[in-house]
Legacy VTK file of the C-alpha trace (Angstrom):
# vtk DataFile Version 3.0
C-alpha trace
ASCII
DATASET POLYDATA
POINTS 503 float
0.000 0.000 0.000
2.631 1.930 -0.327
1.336 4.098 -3.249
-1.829 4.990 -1.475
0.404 5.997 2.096
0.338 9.772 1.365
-3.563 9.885 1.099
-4.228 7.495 3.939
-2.142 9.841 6.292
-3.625 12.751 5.345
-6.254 13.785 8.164
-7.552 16.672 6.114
-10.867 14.877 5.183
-12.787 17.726 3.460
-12.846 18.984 -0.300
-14.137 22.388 -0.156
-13.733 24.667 -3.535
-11.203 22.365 -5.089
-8.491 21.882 -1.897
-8.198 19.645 1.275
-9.638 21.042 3.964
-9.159 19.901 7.698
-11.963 19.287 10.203
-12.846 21.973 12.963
-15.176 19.469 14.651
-14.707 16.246 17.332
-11.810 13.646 16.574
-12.277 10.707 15.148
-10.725 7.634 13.992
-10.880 5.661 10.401
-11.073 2.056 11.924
-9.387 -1.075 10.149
-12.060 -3.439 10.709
-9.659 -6.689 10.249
-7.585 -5.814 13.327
-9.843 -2.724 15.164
-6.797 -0.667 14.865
-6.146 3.239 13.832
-5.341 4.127 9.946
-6.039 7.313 10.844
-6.925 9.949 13.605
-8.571 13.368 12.321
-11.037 15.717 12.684
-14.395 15.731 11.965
-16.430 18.425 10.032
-18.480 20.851 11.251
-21.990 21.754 10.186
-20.560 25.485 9.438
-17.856 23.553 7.310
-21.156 21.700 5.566
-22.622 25.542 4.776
-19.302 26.934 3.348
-18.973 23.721 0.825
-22.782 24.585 0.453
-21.417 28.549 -0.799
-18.738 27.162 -2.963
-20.798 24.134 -4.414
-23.641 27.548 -5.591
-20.870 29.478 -6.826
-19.696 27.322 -9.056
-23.214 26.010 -10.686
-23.353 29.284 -12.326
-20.613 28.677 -14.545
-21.091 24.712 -14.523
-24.503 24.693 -15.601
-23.929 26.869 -18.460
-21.366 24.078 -19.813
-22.680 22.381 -22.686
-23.056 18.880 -22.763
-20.367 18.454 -24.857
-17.919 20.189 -21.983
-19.203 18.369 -19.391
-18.477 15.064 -20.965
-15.293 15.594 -21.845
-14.203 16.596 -18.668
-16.158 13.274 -17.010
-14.537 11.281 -19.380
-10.818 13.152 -18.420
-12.284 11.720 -14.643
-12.862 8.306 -15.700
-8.900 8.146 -17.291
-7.437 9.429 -13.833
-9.434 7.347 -11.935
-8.005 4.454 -14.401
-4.885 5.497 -13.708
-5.051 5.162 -9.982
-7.099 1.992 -9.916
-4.053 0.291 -7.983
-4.081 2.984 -4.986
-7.631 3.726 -5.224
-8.196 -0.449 -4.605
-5.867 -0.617 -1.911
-7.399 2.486 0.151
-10.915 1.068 -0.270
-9.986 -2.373 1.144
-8.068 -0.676 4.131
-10.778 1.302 5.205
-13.374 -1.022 4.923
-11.842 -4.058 5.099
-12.780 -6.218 2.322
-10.528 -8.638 0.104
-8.697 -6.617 -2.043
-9.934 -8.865 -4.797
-13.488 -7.812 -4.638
-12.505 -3.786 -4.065
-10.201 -4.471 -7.494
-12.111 -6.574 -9.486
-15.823 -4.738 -8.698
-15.668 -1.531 -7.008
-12.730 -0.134 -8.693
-13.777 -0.886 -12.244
-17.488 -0.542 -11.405
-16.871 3.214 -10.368
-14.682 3.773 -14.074
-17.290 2.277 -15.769
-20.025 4.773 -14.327
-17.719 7.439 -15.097
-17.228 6.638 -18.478
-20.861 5.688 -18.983
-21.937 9.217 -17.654
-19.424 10.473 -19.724
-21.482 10.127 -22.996
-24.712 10.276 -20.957
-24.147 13.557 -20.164
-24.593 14.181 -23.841
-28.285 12.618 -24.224
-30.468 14.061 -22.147
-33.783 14.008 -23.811
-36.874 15.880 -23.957
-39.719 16.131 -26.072
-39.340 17.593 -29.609
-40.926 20.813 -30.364
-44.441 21.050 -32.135
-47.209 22.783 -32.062
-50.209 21.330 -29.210
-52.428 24.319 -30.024
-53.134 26.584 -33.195
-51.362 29.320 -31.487
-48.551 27.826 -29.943
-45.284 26.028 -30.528
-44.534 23.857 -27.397
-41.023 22.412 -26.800
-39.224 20.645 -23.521
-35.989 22.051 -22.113
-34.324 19.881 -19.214
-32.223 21.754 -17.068
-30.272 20.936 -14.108
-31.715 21.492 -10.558
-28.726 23.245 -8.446
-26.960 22.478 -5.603
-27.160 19.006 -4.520
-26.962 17.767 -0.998
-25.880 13.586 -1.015
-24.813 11.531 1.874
-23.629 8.115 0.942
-23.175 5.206 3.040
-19.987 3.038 4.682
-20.391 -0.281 2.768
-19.523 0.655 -0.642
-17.290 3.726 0.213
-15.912 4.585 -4.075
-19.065 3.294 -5.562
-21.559 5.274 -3.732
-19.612 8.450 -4.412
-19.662 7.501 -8.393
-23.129 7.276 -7.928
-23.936 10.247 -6.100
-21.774 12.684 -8.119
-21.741 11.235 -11.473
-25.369 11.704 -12.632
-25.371 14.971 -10.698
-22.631 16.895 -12.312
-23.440 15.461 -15.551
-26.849 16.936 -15.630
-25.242 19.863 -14.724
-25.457 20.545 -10.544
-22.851 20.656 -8.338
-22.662 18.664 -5.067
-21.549 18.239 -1.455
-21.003 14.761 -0.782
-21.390 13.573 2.792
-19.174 10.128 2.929
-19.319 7.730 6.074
-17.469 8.909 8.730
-15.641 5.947 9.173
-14.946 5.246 5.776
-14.170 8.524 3.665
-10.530 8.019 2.339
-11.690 7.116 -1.130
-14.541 9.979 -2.038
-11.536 12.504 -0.851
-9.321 10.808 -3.730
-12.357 10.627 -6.082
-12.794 14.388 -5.480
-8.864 15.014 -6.341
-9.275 13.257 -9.550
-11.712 14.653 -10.712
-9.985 18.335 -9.894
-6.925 16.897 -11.955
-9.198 16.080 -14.947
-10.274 19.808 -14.920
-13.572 19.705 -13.464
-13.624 23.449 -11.700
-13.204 23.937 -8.220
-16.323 24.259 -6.310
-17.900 21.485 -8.678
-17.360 18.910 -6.390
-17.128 19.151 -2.770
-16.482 16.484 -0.062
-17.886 17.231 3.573
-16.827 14.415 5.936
-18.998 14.366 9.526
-21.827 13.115 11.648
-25.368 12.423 10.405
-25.919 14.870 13.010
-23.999 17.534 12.238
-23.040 17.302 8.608
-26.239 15.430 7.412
-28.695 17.720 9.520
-26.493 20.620 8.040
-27.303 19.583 4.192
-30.625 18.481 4.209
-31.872 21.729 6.500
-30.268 24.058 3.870
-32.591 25.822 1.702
-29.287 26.446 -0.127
-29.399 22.841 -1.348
-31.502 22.292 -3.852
-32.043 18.458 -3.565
-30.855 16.028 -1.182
-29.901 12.288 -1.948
-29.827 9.723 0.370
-28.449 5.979 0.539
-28.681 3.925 3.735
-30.827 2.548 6.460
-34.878 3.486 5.729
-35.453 4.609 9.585
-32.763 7.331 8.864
-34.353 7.720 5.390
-37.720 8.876 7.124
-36.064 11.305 8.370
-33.828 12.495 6.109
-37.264 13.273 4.086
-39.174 15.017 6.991
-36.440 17.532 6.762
-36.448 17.989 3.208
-40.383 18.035 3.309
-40.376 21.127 5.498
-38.862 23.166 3.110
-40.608 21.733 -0.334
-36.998 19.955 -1.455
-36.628 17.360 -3.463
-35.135 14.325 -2.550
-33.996 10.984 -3.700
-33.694 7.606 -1.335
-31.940 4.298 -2.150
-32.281 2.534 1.235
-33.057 -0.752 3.225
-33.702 -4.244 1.511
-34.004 -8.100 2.142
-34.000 -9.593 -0.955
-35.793 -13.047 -1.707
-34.072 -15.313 -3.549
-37.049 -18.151 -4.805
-35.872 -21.821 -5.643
-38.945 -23.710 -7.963
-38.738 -26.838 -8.236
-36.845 -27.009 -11.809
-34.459 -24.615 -10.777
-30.738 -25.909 -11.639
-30.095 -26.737 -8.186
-26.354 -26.667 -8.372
-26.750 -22.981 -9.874
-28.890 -21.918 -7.079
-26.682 -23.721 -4.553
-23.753 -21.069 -5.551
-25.899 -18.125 -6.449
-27.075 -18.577 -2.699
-23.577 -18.245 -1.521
-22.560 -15.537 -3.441
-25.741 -13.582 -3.585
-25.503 -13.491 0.257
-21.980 -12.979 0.934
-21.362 -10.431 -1.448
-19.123 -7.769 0.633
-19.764 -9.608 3.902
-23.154 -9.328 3.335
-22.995 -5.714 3.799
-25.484 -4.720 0.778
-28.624 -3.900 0.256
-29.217 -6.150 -2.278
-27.748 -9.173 -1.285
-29.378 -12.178 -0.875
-31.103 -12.611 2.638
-34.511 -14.961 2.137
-34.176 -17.745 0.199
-37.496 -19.836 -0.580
-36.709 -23.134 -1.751
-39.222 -25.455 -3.100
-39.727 -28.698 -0.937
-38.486 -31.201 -3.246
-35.375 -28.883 -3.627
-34.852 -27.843 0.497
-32.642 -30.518 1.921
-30.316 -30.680 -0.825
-29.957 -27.189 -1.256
-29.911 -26.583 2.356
-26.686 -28.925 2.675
-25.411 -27.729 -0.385
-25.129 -23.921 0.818
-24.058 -25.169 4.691
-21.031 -26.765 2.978
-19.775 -24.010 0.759
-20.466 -21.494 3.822
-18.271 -23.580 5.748
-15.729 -23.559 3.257
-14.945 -19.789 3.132
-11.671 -18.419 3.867
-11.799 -15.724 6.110
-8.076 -13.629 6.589
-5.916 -10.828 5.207
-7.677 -8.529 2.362
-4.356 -8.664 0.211
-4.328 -12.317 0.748
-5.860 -13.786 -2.609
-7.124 -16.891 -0.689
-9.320 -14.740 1.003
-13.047 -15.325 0.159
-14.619 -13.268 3.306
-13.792 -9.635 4.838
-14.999 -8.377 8.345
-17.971 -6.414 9.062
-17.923 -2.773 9.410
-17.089 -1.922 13.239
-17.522 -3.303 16.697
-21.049 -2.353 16.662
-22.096 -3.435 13.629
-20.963 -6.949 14.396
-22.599 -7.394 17.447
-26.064 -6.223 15.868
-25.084 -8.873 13.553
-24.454 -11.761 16.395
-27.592 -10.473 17.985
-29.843 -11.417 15.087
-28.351 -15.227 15.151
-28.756 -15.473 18.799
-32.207 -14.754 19.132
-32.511 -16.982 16.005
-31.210 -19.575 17.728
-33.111 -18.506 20.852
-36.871 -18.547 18.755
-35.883 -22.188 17.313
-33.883 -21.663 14.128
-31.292 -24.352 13.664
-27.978 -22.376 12.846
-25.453 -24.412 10.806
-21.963 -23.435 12.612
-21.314 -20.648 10.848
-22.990 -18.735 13.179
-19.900 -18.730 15.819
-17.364 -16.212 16.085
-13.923 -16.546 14.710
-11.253 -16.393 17.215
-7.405 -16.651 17.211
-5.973 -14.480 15.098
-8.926 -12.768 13.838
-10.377 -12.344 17.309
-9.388 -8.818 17.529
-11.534 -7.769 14.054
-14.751 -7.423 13.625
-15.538 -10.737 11.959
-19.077 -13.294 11.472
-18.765 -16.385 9.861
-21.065 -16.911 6.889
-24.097 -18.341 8.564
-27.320 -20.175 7.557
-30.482 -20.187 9.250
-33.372 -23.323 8.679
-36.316 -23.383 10.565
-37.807 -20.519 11.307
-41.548 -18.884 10.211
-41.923 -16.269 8.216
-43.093 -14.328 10.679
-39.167 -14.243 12.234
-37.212 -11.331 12.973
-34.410 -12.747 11.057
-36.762 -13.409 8.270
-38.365 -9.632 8.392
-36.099 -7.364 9.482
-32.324 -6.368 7.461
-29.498 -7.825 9.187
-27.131 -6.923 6.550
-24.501 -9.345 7.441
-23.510 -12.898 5.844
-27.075 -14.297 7.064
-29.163 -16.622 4.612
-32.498 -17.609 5.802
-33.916 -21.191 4.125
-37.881 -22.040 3.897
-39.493 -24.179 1.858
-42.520 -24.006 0.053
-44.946 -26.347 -1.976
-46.267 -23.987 -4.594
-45.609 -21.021 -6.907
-48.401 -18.994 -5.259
-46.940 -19.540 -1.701
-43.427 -18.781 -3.015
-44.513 -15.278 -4.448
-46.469 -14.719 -1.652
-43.575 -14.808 0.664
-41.103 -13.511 -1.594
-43.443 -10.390 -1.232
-44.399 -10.890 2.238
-41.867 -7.198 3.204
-42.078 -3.878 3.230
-38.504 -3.658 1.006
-38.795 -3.881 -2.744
-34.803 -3.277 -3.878
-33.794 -6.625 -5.217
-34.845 -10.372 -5.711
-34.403 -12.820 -7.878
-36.006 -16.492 -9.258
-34.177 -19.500 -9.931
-36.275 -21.527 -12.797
-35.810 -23.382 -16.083
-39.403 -22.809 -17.304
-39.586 -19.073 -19.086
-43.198 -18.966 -18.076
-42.386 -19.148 -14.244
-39.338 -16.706 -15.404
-41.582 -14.054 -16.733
-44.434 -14.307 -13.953
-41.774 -14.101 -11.285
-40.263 -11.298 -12.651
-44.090 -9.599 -13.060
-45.477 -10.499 -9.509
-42.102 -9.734 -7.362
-42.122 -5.968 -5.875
-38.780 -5.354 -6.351
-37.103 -2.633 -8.082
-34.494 -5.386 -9.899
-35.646 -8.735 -10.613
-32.643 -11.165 -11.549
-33.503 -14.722 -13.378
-31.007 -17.398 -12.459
-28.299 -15.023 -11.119
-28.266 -12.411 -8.425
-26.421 -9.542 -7.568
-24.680 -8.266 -11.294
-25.543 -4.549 -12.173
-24.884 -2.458 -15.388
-23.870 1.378 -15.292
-26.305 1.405 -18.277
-29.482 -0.376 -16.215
-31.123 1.481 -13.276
-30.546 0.658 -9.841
-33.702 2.036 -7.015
-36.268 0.342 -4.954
-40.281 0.423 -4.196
-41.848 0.739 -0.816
-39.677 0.729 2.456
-36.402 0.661 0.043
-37.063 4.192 -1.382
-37.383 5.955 -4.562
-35.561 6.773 -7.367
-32.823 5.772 -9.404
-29.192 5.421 -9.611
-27.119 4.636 -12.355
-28.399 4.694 -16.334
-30.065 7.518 -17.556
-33.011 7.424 -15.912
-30.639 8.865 -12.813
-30.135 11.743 -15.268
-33.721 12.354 -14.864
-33.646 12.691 -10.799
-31.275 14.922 -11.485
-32.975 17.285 -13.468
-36.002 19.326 -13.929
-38.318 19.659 -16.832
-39.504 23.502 -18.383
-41.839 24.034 -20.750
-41.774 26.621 -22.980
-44.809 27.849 -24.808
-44.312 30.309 -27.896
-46.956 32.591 -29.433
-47.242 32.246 -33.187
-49.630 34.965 -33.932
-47.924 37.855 -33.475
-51.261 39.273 -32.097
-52.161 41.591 -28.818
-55.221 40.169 -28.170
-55.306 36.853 -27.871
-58.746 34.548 -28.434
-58.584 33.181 -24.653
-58.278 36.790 -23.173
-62.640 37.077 -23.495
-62.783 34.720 -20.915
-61.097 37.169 -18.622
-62.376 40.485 -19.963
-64.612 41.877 -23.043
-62.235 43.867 -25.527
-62.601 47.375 -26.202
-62.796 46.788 -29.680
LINES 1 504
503 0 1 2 3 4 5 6 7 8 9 10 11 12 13 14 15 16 17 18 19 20 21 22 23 24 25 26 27 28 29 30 31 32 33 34 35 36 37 38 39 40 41 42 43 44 45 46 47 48 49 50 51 52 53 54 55 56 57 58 59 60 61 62 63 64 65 66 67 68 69 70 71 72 73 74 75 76 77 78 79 80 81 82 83 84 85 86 87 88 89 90 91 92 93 94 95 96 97 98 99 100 101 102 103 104 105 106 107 108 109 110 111 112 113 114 115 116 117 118 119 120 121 122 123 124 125 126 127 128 129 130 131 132 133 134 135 136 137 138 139 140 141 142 143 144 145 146 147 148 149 150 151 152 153 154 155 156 157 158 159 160 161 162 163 164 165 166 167 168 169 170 171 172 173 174 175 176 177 178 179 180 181 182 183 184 185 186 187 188 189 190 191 192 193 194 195 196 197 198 199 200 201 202 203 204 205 206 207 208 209 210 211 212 213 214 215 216 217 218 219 220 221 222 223 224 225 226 227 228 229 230 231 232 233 234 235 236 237 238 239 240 241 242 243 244 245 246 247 248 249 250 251 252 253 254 255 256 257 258 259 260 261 262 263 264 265 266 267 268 269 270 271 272 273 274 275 276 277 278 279 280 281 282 283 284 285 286 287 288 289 290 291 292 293 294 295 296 297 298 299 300 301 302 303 304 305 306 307 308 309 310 311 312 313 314 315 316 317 318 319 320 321 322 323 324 325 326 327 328 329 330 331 332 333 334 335 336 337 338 339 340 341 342 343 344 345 346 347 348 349 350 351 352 353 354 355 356 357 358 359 360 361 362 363 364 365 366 367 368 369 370 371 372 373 374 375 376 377 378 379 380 381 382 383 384 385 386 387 388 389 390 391 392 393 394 395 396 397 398 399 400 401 402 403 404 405 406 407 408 409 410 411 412 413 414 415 416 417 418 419 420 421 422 423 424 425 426 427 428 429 430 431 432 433 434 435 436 437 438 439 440 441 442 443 444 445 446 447 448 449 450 451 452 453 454 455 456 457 458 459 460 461 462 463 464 465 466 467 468 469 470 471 472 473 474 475 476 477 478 479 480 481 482 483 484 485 486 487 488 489 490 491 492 493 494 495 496 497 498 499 500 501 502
């Protein structure tokens, strides 16, 4: 890591008007989670610090607004080359801070986050609106889309690089200019996004990087009638209130946030593809993501052998080092996230659940992280905590089922709607499964994959709106129309239901 030393070190943790800025607030400490030691002591941000990123972010949307499309492209796709170009560092500060195998922070969130870039790149030069025409006699009607100002985002801990692609990309492409809000305890790679995207030319001000509290920085940028819109990823309880503040002052707001996906097994599902979807579906980043795969349904002819099938391959991942490549597993998040973790499994096993060993803590060596096995869950209702509520953590819950009906049922039986998907060899089940589940994204015989160019966004208790594709563009932006008279004349036919004319 010796490329990315420099940054890591660095405890000024804000990007305000294009320059590193230090915190003025409470110190604080970026955690390794693999060993619970300091990378870094610093100081945290200030909600004043949150209004003066706020002042530079509206200075500059004067001049970045005006870009054309063709400007603001370029310059993205200038981003997406630096941010090639220090893929290596860029990898090894995301697995530091959070923790996971450096395989999975270089081989998905590193090239996911170029990708976006370059896909907002030419998106940025597509935004579409009606064509103009005439929708009365008098009148020629046409659409202009324009961008919406200042935006406020915080972004969430689990996918530290990605988030911020997601959060800025689609806004400064449209046109806005942002404060980003990263994690607290995992902000080292939006502060090198931020300088990359200053060394591709984007202008100062542009971009701006406010690392605090929910408290203090959040409260600070979604209370600010200076920001325009506010966009929010993480838990839905936090959600609710990130949109009570934004409702008091009419702003609009975007929210990616809880889910418990199902994952349904019919009985001609391919059982060995299911078996390993399961695994990886659920473990994806230590099951640390909203989309991964928490419920699975499994038909009853299907349920033991599946159920042995996924004990054995949990028990077979390698927990250890990030930057060891025999590494399958990274640790969760913090201290506290771990325990809320263990907590769900204990009362699981408390309420009846049979949990396959993977539910005990490692020890030895990894004792002093914050590590959970991958653990399976048989047994319990439907009704179950573990079975309602988001653990995000390497949890899988198993229950069978004896009919398609049942199966949907349950698979819908949540207030989340981000993510499911149906395991099935018959394209009739295939196309009524992916009609009947509430889910924002409904994979067939895979789960997890996304594409910059497909939407990513929820229904019901997992929010609104979308990230990624262009129909992110469109949260981004606001629709004018503009009406033209083609007459030429002072009084017009519709006035004489207002007033008689003197003439």
């Amino acid at each position: 890591m010796s490329g990315s030393q420099p940054h890591i070190f660095n405890p000024a943790l804000n990007y305000i008007g294009g320059r590193r800025v230090a915190g003025a607030g409470a110190a604080f400490a970026v955690i390794d989670p693999c060993s619970g030691a300091s990378i870094l002591d610093y100081q945290l941000a200030t909600g004043g610090q949150a209004e003066e990123a706020v002042h530079c972010a509206r200075q500059a949307f004067r001049q970045w607004s005006r870009t054309t499309p063709g400007e603001r492209s370029g310059l993205i796709q200038a981003l997406a080359h630096k941010l090639t170009d220090r893929s290596d560092e860029l990898a090894s500060v995301e697995s530091a801070q959070t923790g996971k195998p450096l395989k999975l922070a270089s081989g998905f969130d590193v090239p996911g986050t170029i990708d976006n870039a370059a896909f907002f790149a030419g998106a940025a030069r597509v935004l579409e609106g009606s064509a103009a025409g005439e929708y009365s006699p008098d009148h020629t009607s046409m659409i202009r889309r324009e961008p919406i100002g200042v935006i406020g985002s915080i972004a969430p801990w689990n996918y530290p690089l990605q988030m911020a692609g997601w959060k800025i990309l689609p806004a400064i492409a449209a046109g806005n200019t942002i404060v980003l809000k990263p994690s607290e305890i995992t902000p080292l790679t939006a502060l090198l996004f931020a300088e990359a995207a200053s060394e591709a030319g984007i202008p100062d001000g542009v971009i701006n990087v406010v690392t605090g509290t929910g408290l203090e920085v959040g409260n600070a940028l979604t209370g600010n009638r200076q920001v325009d819109m506010v966009s929010f990823t993480g838990s839905t309880a936090v959600g609710r209130q990130v949109m009570a503040s934004c409702a008091a002052r009419a702003a609009r707001v975007h929210l990616e946030l809880g889910g418990k996906a199902p994952f349904v097994v019919f009985a001609d599902a391919d059982l060995d593809a299911a078996v390993h979807g399961a695994v990886a579906g659920s473990l994806i980043n230590t099951g640390q993501d909203c989309t991964a795969a928490t419920r699975a349904y499994v038909h009853v002819s299907l349920l033991e052998a599946f159920t042995a099938g996924v004990a054995d391959l949990f028990a077979s991942i390698v927990l250890g080092a990030p930057d060891d490549s025999n590494t399958d597993l990274g640790p969760l998040s913090s201290a506290r996230h771990r325990d809320h973790v263990a907590g769900f499994v204990a009362r699981a096993r408390a309420d009846g659940g049979r949990v396959y060993d993977g539910g005990a803590l490692p020890s030895g060596e990894l004792a002093g992280g914050f590590w959970h096995r991958p653990t399976l869950i048989a047994g319990l209702p439907q009704s179950a905590e573990a079975v309602q509520s988001e653990i995000f953590g390497p949890v899988l819950t198993v229950i069978g089922f004896d009919t398609d009906d049942e199966a949907l049922a349950m698979a819908n039986d949540s207030p989340f709607g981000l993510a499911a998907s149906a395991w099935t060899g018959d394209v009739h089940r295939a196309l009524r499964a992916s009609r009947e589940i509430n889910a924002g994204t409904v994979w067939i015989n895979d789960h997890i994959p996304i594409f910059s160019e497909m939407p990513h966004g929820g229904f019901g208790a997992s929010g609104f709106g979308k990230d990624m594709s262009v129909y992110s563009l469109q949260e981004y932006s606001q629709i004018k129309h503009v009406a033209m008279d083609l007459t030429g004349t002072v009084e017009k036919d519709w006035h004489r239901t207002i007033f008689k004319s003197p003439s």
